[in-house]
C-alpha positions as CSV (number, residue, x, y, z in Angstrom):
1,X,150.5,179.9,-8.3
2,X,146.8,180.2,-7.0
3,X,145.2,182.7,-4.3
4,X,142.7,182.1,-2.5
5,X,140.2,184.9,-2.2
6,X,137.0,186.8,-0.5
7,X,135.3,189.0,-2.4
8,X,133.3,191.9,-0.8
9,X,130.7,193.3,-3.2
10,X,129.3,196.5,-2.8
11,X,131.6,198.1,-1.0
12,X,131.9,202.2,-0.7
13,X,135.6,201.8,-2.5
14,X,137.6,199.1,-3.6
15,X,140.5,197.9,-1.7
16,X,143.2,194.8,-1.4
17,X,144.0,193.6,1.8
18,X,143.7,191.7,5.0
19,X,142.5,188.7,5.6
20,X,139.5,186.2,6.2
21,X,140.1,183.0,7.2
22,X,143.5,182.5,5.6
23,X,141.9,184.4,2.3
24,X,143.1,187.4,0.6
25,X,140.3,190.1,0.9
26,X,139.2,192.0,-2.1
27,X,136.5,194.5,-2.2
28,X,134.9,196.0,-4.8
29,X,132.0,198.3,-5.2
30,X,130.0,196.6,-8.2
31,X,127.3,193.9,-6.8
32,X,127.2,190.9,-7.5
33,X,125.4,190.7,-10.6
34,X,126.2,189.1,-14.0
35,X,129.8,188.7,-12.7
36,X,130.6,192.5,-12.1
37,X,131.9,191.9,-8.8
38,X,134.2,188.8,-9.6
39,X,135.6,190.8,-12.7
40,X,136.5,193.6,-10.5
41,X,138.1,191.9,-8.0
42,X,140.4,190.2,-10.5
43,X,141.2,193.5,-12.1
44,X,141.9,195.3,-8.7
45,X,143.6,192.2,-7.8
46,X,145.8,192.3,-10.9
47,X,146.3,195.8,-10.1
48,X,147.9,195.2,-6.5
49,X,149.8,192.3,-7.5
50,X,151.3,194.4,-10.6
51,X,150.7,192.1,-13.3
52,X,148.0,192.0,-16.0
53,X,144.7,191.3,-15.6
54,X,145.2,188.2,-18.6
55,X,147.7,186.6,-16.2
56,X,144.9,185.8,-13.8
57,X,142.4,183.2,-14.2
58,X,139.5,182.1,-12.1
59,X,139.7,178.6,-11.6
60,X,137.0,178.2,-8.5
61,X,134.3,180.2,-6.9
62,X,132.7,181.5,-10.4
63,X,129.1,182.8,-8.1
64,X,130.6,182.2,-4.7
65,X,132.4,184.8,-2.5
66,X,135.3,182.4,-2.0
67,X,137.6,182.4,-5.2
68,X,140.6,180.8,-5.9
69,X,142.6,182.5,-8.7
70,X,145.5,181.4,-10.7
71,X,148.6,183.4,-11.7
72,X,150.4,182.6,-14.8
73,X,153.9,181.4,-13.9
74,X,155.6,183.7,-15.7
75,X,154.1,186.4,-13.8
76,X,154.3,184.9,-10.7
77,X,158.1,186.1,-9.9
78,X,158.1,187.6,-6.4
79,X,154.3,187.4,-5.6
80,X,155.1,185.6,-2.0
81,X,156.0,188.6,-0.8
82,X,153.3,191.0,-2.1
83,X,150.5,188.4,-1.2
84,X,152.2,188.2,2.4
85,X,152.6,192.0,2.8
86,X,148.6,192.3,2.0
87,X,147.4,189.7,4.0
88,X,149.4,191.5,7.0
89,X,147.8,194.9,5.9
């Protein structure tokens, strides 16, 4: 399963939800430096979703603020639902 994301470095606290433009918003305070920010989003991502941070992998958006992430399948059980409940938030 993949997931589109937005990343929002620098924020004052890191946070799951919403949306922008169809995209999952995460935020995270580390900048955008050396990949801090895109490590922290897939850990608070991980985090929210309720499956380990190895179960996700980045497969687009490596220095952009659009990512897509993949979700091991065997992880992957009921995620509709969480993803649709935080895009609602």
């Amino acid at each position: 399963m993949n997931i589109e994301i937005r990343v929002r470095p620098g924020a004052s606290r890191t946070r799951v939800g919403g949306a922008y433009g169809g995209r999952l918003v995460v935020a995270v305070q580390q900048r955008a430096v050396d990949g801090a920010a895109t490590e922290a989003a897939l850990r608070a991502l991980a985090e929210v979703l309720g499956v380990r941070r190895r179960h996700l992998s980045l497969v687009r958006g490596a220095t952009s603020r659009d990512k897509v992430v993949a979700v091991d399948d065997d992880a992957a059980a009921d995620l509709a639902v969480r993803l649709d409940a935080l895009l609602a938030d």
